[in-house]
C-alpha positions as a LaTeX table, in Angstrom:
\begin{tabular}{lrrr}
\hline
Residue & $x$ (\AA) & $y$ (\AA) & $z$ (\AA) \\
\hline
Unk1 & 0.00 & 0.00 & 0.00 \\
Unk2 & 1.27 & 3.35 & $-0.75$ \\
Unk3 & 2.87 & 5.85 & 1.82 \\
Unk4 & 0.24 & 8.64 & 1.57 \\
Unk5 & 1.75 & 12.27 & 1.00 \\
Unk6 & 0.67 & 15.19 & 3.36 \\
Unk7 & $-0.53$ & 18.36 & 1.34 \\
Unk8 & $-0.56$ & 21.78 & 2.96 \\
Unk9 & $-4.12$ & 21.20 & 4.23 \\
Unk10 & $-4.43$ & 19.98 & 7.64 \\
Unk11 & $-5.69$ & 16.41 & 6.84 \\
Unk12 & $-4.71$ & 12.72 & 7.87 \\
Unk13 & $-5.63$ & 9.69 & 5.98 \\
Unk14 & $-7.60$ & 7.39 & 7.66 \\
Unk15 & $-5.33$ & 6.10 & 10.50 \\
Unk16 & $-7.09$ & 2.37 & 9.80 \\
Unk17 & $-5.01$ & 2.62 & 6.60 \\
Unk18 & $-1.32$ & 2.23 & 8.51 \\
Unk19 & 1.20 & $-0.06$ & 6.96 \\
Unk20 & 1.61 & $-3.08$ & 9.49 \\
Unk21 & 4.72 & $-1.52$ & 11.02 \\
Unk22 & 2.50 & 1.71 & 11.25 \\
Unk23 & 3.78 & 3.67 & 9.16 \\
Unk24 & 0.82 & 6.12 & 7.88 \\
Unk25 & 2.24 & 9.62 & 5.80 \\
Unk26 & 5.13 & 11.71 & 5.55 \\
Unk27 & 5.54 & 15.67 & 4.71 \\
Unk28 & 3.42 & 18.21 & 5.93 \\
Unk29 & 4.77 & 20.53 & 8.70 \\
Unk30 & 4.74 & 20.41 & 12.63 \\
Unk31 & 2.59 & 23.06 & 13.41 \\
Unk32 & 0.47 & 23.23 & 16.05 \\
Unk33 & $-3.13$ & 23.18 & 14.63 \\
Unk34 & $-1.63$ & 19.64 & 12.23 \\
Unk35 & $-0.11$ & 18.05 & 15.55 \\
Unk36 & $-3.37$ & 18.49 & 17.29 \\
Unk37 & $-5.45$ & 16.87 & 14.89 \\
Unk38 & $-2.81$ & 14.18 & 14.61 \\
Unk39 & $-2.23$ & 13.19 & 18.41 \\
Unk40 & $-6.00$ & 13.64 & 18.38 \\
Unk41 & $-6.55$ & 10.74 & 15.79 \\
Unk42 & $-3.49$ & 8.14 & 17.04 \\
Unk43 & $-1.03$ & 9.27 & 15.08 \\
Unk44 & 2.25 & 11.03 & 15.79 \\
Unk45 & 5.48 & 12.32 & 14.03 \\
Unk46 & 8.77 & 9.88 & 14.08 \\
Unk47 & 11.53 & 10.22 & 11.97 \\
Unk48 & 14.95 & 11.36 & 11.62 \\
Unk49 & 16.90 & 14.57 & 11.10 \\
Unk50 & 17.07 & 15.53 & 7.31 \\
Unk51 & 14.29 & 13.19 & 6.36 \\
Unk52 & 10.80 & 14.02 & 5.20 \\
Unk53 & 8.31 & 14.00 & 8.41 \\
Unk54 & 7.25 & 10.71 & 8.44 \\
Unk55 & 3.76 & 9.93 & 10.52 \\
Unk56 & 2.91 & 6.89 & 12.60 \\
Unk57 & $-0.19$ & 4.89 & 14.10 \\
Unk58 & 1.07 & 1.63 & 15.63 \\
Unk59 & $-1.72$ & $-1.04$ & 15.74 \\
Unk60 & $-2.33$ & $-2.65$ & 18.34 \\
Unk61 & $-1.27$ & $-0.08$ & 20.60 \\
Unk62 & 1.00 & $-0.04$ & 23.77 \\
Unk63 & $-0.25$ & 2.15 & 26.97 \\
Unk64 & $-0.11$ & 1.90 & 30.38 \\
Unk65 & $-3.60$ & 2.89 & 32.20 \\
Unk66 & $-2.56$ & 5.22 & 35.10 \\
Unk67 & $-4.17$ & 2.53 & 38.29 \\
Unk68 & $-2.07$ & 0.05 & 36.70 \\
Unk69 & 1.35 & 1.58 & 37.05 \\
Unk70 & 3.79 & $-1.02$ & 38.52 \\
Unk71 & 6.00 & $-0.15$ & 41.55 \\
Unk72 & 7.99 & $-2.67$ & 42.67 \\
Unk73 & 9.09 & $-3.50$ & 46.20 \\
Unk74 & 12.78 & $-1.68$ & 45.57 \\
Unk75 & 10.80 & 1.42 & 43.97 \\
Unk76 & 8.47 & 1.49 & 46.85 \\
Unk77 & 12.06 & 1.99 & 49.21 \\
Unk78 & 13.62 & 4.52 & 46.86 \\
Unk79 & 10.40 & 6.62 & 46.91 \\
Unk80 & 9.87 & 6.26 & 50.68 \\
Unk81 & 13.49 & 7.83 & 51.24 \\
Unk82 & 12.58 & 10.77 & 49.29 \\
Unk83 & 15.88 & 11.16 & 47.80 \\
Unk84 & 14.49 & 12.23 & 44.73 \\
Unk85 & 12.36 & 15.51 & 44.31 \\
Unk86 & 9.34 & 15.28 & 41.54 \\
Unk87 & 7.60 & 18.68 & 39.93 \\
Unk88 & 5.57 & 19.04 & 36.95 \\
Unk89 & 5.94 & 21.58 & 34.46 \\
Unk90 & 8.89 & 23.36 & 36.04 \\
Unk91 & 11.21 & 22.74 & 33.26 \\
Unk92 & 9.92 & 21.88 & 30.03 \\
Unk93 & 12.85 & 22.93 & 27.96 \\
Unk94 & 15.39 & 21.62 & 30.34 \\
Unk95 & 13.51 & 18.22 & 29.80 \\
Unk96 & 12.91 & 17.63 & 25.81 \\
Unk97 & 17.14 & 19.33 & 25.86 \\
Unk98 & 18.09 & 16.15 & 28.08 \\
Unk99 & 15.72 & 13.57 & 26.32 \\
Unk100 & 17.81 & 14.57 & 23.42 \\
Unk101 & 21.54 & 15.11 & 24.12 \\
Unk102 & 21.24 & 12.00 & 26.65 \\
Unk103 & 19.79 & 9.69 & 23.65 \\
Unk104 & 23.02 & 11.23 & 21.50 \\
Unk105 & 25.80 & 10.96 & 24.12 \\
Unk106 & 24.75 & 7.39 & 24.75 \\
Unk107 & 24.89 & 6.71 & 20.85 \\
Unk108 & 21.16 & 5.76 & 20.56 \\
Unk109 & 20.43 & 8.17 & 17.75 \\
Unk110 & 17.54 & 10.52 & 18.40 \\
Unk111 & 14.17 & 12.11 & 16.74 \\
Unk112 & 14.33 & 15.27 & 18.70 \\
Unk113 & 15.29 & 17.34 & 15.99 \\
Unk114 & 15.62 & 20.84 & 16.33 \\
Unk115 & 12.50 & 21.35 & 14.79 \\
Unk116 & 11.13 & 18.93 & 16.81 \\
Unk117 & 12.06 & 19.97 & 19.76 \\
Unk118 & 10.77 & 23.55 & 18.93 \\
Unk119 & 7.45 & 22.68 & 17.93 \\
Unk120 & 7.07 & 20.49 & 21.15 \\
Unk121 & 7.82 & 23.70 & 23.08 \\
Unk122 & 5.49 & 25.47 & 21.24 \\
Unk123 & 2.42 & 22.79 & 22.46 \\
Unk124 & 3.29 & 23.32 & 25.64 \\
Unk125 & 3.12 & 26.54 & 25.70 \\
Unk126 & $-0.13$ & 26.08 & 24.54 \\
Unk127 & $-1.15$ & 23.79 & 27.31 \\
Unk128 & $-0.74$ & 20.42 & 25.02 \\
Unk129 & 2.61 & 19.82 & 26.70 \\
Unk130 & 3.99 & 18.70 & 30.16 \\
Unk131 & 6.70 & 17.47 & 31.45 \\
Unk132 & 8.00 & 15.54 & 34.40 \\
Unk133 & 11.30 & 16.87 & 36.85 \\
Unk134 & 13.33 & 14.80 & 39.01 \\
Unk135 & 15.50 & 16.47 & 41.45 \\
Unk136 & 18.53 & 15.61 & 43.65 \\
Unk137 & 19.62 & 18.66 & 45.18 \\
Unk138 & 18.42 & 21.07 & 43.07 \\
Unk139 & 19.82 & 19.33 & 39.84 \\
Unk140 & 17.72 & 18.03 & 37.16 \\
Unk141 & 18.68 & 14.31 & 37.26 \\
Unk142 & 15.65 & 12.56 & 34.92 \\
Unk143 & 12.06 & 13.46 & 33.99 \\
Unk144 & 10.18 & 12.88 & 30.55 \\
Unk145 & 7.38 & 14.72 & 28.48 \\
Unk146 & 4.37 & 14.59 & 26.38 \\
Unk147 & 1.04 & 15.54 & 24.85 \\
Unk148 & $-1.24$ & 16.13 & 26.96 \\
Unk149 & $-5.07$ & 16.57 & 25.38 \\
Unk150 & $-8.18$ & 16.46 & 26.87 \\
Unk151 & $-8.06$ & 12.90 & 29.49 \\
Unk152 & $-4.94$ & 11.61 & 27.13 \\
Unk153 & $-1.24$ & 11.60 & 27.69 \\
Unk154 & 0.85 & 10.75 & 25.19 \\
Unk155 & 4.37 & 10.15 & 26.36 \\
Unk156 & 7.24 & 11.52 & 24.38 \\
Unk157 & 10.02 & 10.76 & 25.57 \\
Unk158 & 12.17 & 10.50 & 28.98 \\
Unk159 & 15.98 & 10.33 & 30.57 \\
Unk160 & 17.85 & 9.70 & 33.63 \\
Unk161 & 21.18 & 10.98 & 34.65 \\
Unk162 & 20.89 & 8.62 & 37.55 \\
Unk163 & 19.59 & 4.93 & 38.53 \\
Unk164 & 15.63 & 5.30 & 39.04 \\
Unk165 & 14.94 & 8.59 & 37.87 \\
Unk166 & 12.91 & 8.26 & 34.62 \\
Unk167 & 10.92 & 5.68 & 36.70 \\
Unk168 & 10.27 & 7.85 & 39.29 \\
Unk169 & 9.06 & 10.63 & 37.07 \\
Unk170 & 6.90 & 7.92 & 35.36 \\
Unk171 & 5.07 & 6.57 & 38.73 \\
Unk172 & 4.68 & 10.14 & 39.97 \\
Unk173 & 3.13 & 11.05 & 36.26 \\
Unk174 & 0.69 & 8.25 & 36.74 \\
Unk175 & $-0.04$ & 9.23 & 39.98 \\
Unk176 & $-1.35$ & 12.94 & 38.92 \\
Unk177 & $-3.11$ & 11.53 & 35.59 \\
Unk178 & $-5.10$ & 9.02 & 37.85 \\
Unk179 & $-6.28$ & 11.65 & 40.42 \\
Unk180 & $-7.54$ & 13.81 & 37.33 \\
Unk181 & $-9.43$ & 11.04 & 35.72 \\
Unk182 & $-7.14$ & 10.55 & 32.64 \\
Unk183 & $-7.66$ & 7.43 & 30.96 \\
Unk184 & $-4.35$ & 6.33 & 29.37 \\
Unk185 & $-0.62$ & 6.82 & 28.81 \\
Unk186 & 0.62 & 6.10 & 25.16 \\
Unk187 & 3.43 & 4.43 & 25.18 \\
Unk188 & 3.12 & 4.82 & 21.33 \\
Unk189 & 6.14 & 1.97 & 21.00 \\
Unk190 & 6.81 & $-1.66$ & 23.16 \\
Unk191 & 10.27 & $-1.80$ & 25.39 \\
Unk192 & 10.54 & $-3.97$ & 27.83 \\
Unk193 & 11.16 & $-1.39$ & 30.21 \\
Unk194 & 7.73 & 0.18 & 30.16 \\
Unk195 & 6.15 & $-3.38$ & 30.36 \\
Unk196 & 8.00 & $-3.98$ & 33.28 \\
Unk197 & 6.03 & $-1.13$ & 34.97 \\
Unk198 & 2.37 & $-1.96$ & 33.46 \\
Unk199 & 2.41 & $-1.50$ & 30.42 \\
Unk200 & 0.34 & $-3.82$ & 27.99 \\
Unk201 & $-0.86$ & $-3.86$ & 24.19 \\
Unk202 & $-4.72$ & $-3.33$ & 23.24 \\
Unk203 & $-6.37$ & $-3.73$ & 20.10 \\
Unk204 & $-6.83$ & $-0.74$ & 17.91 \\
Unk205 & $-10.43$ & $-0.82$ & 18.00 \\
Unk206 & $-10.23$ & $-0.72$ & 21.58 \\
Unk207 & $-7.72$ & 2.25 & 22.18 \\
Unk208 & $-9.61$ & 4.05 & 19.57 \\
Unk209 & $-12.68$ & 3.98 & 21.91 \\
Unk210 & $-10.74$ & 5.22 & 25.06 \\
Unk211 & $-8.97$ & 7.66 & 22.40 \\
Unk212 & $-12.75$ & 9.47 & 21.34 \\
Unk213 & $-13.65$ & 9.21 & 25.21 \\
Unk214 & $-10.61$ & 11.07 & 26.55 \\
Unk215 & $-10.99$ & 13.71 & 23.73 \\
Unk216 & $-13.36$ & 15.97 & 22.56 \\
Unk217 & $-12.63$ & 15.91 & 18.91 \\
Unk218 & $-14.91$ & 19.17 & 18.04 \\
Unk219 & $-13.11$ & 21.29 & 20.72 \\
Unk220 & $-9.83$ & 20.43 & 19.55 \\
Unk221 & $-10.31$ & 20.32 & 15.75 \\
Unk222 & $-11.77$ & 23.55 & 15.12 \\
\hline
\end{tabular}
């Protein structure tokens, strides 16, 4: 099946059409109004630096539901020494920066382009952003980030300088989301790392329901 082509017009195919690996369009831009209406239908931006904008809908899909966040019985000692000091929103910029010079000093290759990392900004300072902080002593030791629309999160990305941070920033995260009734975290991608901590695959049919019942698509499409 052809790749479809993005036009100027803020449109998605049908996100039922995905290739198997979920591959769904490339082009098009990263602006704000486009990456609504994409997050808002299951599909997200993926690609690399100097390549066309390639767009993504991964079926079935991987999320973690915030009540069933996995702490295990170590976590539950780090946490209860309060080494670690968790805030939300305090540093965006300081988070996406880290989620993408740790991925490059550790050789992994990255996604956070420039322009990427710009137009993430930009949601956020929209309020269709947050981010996670975790603090020792005043530094900035882990955290991640994501969309954040209507009762969805769509997680992004996330570091840690030291053992346990990104995890800690990940239970706190679900934490928050399940006291204000959101319904989901999208993973977007499996690791084994996120199934470790409750994550789990559902069928497209299904995360497309809890998709249209976390987000008012009228409010945000306009």
């Amino acid at each position: 099946m052809p790749i479809f082509k993005l036009t100027k017009e803020i449109i998605f195919p049908n996100p039922e059409l995905s290739e198997e690996d979920g591959l769904l369009a490339m082009g098009g831009d990263l602006s704000l109004e486009r990456l609504i209406v994409a997050y808002c239908n299951g599909i997200f931006p993926w690609y690399n630096e100097g390549e066309p904008i390639l767009w993504w809908c991964p079926k079935p899909r991987f999320i973690i539901r915030p009540t069933d966040v996995k702490i295990s019985k170590s976590m539950r000692k780090v946490i209860k020494k309060e080494e670690f000091k968790v805030t939300f929103n305090n540093d965006f910029e300081g988070v996406i920066s880290n989620c993408k010079s740790m991925r490059e000093i550790n050789d992994d290759g990255t996604w956070i382009s420039d322009d990427m990392k710009n137009a993430y900004i930009n949601l956020f300072r929209h309020g269709y952003a947050m981010s996670v902080e975790t603090y020792i002593d005043e530094e900035l030791v882990g955290g991640l980030y994501g969309v954040k629309i209507g009762k969805c999160f769509f997680g992004e990305s996330m570091f840690s300088k030291v053992s346990n941070a990104s995890k800690i920033a990940l239970i706190k995260l679900a934490e928050k989301l399940n006291n204000e009734d959101f319904i989901f975290i999208d993973c977007q991608m499996h690791t084994n790392h996120l199934e470790s901590m409750g994550g789990r695959f559902v069928e497209w049919s299904i995360f497309k329901d809890l998709l249209n019942k976390g987000i008012e698509l009228e409010k945000y499409m306009k």
